[in-house]
N, C-alpha and C positions, 0 to 999 in steps of 0.2 A: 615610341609613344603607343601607348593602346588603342587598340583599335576602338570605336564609338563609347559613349558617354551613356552608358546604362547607368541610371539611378536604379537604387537599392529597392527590391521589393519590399511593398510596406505590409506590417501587419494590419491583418484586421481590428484586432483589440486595439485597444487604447493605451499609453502606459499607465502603471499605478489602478486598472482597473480591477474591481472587482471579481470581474469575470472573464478573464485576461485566463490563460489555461496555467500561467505559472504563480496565479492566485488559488485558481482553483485544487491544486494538488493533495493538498494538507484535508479536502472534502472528498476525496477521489481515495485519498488512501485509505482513512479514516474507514472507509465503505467495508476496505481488505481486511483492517486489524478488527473491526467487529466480526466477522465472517471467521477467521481463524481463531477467537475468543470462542464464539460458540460453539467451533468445531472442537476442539480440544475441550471445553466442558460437556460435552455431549460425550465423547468419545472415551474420557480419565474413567468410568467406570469399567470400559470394556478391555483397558490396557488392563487394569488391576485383576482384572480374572484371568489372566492369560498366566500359564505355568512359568515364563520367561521371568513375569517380576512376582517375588518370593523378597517377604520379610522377617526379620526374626526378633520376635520380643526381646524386648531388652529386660534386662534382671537388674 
């Protein structure tokens, strides 16, 4: 038999809440994929000048 009768810690949030941090996720991320959006449009010009990327007209 196990030793004493611990109940399960409870969460703080609520379930099904809004603001519950496994609601929150999808606004948390969201925060990241804008942030590497404008990193990489900021930056697609300075890749293009670098000797590494070289295009060749097409005929």
């Amino acid at each position: 038999m196990p030793k004493g009768n611990k109940k399960p810690k409870k969460s703080r949030s609520r379930p099904g809440s809004l603001l519950a941090p496994e609601a929150m996720g999808g606004i948390i991320a969201g925060k990241g994929f804008d942030f590497q959006t404008r990193y990489a449009a900021c930056y697609v010009p300075v890749w293009l000048l670098k000797e590494a990327f070289q295009h060749r007209a097409l005929l």
